[in-house]
PAKE-107692 format. One line per 10 residues: number of its first residue (from 1); for each residue x, y, z of N, C-alpha, C. Coordinates in steps of 0.001 Angstrom, whole numbers, always signed. Example, Ala and Ser with C-alpha at 12.3 -4.5 7.8 and 13.67 -1.06 7.14 Angstrom:
1) +13190,-5690,+7800,+12300,-4500,+7800,+13200,-3300,+7800; +12850,-2250,+7080,+13670,-1060,+7140,+12900,+30,+7870
***
This chain:
1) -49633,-132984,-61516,-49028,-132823,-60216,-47577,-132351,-60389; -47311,-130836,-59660,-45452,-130547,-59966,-44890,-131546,-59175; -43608,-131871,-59610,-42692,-132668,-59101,-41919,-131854,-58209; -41616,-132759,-56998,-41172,-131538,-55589,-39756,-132121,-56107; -39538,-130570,-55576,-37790,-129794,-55944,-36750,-130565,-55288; -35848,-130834,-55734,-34495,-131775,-55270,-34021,-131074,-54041; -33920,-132121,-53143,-33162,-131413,-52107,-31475,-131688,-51758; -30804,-131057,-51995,-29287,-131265,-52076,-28809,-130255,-51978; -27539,-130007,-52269,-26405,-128854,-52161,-26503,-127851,-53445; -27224,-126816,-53061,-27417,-125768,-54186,-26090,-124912,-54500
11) -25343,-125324,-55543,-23798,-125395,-56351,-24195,-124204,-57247; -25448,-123793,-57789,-25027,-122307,-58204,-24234,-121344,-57829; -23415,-121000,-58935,-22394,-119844,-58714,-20621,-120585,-57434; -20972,-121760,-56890,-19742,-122026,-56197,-18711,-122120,-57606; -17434,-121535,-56859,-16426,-121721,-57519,-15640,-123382,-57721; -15212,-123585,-58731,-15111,-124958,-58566,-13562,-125255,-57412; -13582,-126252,-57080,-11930,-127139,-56101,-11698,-126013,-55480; -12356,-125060,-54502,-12003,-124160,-53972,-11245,-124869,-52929; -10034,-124102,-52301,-9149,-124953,-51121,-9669,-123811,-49839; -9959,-124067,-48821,-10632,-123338,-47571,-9280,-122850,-47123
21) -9874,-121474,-46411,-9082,-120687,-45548,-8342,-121505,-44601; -9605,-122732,-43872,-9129,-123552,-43042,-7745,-124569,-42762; -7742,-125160,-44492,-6610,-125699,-44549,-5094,-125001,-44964; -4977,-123883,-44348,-3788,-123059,-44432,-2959,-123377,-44016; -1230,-123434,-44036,-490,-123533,-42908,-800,-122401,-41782; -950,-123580,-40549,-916,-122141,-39552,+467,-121180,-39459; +1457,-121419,-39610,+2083,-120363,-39686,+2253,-118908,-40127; +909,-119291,-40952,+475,-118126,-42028,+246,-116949,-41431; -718,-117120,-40433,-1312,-116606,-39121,-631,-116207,-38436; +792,-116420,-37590,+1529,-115751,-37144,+2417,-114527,-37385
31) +2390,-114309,-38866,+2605,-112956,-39937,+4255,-112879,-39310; +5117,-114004,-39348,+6587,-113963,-39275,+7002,-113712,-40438; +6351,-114348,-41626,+7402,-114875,-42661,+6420,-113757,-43973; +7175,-112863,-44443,+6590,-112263,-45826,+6212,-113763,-46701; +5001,-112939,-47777,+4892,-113827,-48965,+3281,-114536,-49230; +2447,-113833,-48343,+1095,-114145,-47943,+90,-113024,-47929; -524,-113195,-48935,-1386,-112068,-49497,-2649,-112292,-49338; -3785,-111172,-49476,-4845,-111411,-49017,-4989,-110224,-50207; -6175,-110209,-51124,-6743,-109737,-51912,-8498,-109631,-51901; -8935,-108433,-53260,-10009,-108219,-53199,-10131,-107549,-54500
41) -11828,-106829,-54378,-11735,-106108,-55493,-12422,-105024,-55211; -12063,-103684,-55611,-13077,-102747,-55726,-13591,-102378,-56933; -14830,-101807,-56792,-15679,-101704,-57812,-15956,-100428,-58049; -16074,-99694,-59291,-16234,-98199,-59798,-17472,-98408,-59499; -18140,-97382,-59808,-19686,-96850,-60122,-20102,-97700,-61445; -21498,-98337,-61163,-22140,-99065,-62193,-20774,-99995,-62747; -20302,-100535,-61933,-19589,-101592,-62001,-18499,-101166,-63442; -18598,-99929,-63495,-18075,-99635,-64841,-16092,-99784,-64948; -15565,-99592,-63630,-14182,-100133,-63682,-14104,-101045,-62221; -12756,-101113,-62263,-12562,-102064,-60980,-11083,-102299,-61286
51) -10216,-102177,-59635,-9181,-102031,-58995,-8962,-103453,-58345; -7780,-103954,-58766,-7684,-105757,-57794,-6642,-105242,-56705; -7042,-105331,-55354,-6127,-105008,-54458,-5612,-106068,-53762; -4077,-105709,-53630,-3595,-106819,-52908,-2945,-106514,-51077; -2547,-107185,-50618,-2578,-106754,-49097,-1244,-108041,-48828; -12,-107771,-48385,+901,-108450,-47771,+438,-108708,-46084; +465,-109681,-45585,-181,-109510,-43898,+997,-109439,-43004; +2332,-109520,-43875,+3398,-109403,-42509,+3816,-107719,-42499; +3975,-107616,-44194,+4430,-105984,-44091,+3595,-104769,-44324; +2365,-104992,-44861,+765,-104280,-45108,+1341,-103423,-46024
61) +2257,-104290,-46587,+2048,-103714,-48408,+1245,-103628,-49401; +647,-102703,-50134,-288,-102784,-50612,-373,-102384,-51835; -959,-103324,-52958,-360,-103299,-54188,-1419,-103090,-55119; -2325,-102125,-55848,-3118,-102333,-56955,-2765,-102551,-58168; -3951,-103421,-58485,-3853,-104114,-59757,-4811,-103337,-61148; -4272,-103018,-61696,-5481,-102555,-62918,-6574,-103264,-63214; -8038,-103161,-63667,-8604,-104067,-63918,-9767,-103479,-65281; -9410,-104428,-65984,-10527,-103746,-67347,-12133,-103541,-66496; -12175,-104933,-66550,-13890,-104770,-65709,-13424,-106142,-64371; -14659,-106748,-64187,-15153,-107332,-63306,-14907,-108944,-63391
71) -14261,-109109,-64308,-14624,-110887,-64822,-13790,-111299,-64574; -13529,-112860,-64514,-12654,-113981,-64418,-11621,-113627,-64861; -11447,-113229,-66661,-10457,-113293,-67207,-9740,-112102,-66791; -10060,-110502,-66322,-9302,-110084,-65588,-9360,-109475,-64818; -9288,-110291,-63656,-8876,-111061,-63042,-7055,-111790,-62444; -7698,-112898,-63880,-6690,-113776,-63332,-5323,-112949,-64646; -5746,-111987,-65326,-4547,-110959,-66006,-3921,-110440,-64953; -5161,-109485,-64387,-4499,-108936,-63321,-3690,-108549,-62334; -4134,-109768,-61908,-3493,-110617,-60597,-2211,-111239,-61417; -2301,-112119,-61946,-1019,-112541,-62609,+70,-111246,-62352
81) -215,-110350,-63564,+1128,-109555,-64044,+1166,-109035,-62483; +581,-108513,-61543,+1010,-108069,-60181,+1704,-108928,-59533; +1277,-110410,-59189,+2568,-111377,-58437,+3155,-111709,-59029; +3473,-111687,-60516,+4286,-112033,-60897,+5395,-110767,-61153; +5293,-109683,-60570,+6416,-108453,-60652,+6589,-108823,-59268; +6420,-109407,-58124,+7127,-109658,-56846,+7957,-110832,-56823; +9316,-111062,-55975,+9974,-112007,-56411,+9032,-112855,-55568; +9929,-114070,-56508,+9247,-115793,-56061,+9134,-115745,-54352; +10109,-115571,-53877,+9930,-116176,-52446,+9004,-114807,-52067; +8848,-113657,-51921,+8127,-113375,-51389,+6329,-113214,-52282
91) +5985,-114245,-52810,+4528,-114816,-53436,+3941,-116081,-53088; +3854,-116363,-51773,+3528,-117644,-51447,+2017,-118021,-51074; +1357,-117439,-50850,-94,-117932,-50616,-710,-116573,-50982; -2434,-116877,-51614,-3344,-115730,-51534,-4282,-116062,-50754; -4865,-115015,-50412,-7007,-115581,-49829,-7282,-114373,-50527; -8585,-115634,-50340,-9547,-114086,-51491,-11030,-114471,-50955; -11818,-113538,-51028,-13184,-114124,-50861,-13805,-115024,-51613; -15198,-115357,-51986,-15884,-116327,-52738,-16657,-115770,-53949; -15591,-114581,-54152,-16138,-113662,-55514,-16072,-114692,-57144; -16864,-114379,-57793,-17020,-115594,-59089,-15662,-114762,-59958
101) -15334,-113727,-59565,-13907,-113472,-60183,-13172,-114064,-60293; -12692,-114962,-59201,-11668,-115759,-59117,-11812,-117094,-58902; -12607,-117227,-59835,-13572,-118512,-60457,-12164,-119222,-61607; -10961,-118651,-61715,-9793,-119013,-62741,-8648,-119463,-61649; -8506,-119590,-60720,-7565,-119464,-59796,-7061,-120611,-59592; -7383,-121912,-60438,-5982,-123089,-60619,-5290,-122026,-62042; -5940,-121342,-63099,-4644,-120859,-63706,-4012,-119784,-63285; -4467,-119017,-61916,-3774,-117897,-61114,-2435,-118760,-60768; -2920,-120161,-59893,-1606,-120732,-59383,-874,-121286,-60628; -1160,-121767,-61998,-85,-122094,-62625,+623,-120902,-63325
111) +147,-119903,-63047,+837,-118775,-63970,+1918,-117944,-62679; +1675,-118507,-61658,+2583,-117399,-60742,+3168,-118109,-59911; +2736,-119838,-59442,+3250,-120439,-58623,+2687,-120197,-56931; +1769,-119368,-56997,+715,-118776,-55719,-161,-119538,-55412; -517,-120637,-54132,-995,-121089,-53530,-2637,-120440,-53403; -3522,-120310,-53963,-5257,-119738,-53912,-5610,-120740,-52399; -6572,-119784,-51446,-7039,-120324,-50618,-8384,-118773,-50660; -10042,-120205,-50064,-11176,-119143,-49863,-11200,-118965,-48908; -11890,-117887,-48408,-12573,-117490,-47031,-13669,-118457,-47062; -14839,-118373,-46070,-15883,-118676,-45878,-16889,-117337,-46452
121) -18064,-117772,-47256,-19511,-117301,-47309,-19713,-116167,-46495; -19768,-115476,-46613,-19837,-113697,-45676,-19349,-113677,-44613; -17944,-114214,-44608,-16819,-113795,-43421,-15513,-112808,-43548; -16146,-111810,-43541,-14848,-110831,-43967,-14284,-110674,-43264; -14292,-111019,-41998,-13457,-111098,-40948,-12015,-111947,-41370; -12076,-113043,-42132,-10817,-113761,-42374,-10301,-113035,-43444; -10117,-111789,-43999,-9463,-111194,-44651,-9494,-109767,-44249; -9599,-109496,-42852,-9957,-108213,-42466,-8778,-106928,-42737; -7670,-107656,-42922,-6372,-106136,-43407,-6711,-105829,-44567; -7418,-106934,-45627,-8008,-106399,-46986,-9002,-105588,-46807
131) -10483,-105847,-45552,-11308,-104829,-45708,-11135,-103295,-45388; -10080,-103490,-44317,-9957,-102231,-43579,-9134,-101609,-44823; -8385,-101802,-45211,-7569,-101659,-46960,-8554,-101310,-47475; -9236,-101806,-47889,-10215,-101364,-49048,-10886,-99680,-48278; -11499,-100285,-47258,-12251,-98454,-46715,-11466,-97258,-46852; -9747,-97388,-46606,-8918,-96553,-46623,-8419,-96072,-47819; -8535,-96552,-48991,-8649,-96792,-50055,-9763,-96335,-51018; -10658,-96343,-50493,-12310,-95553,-51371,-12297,-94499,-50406; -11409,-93442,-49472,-11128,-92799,-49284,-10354,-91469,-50297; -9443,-92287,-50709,-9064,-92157,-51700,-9219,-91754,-53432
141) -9780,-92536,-53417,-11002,-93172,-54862,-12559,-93397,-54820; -12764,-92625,-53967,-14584,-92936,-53922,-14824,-92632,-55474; -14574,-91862,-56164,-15412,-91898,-57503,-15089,-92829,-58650; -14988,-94112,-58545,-13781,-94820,-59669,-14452,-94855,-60995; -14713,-94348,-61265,-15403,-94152,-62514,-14574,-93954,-64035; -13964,-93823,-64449,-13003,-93896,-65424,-11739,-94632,-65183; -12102,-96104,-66318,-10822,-97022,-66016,-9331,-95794,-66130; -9383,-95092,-67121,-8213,-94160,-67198,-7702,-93665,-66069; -8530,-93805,-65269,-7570,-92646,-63680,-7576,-93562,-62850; -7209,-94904,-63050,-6850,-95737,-62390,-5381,-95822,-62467
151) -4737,-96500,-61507,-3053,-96523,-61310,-2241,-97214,-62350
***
């Protein structure tokens, strides 16, 4: 006789101590104060390079990041050496989606001092200056195919 399947919270692939979009300061939201970033990633053809984009929400500055490939580790290179070339006060919070990229992001915050916060599970709506960023952007770069002709 098979033994019936556990029923609980299926934790494949969640990122671990993720902090929710939810618990943000709301002030964040009012886009007064620089220093609040919203990021992503784009992806070459056959996943063969990839671009870490970043998005300021008060001034829609927009900053790419080099990226070897697709993984954790860079990633959190990435991202590092980019907030960490902006001064301190203006690097105060990120969101990012629930990509396993940024599956490193307690050592994103100890290497830059940047606050990591997730979206929700297929809500791109809570990072929407990143998506509309990104479309305007593979405008740009629709063919990303050679890490070399990246920025």
């Amino acid at each position: 006789m098979r033994m019936p399947r556990a029923r609980g919270t299926d934790r494949r692939g969640q990122i671990p101590d993720m902090v929710n979009i939810h618990v943000r300061p709301p002030e964040i939201e009012d886009r007064l104060l620089p220093g609040h970033w919203k990021g992503d990633f784009i992806k070459g053809v056959g996943n063969q390079s990839s671009v870490g984009v970043l998005v300021e929400r008060t001034s829609r500055l927009v900053l790419l990041a080099k990226m070897e490939d697709a993984t954790a580790a860079s990633a959190l290179a990435g991202f590092s050496a980019k907030l960490n070339s902006i001064a301190a006060p203006l690097r105060q919070t990120f969101t990012y989606d629930q990509g396993k990229e940024m599956s490193r992001h307690q050592e994103l915050t100890a290497a830059t001092g940047v606050r990591v916060y997730f979206c929700g599970p297929h809500n791109p709506w809570q990072r929407g200056t990143c998506e509309n960023t990104n479309g305007l952007l593979r405008q740009y770069l629709p063919n990303i195919d050679s890490p070399s002709r990246l920025p």
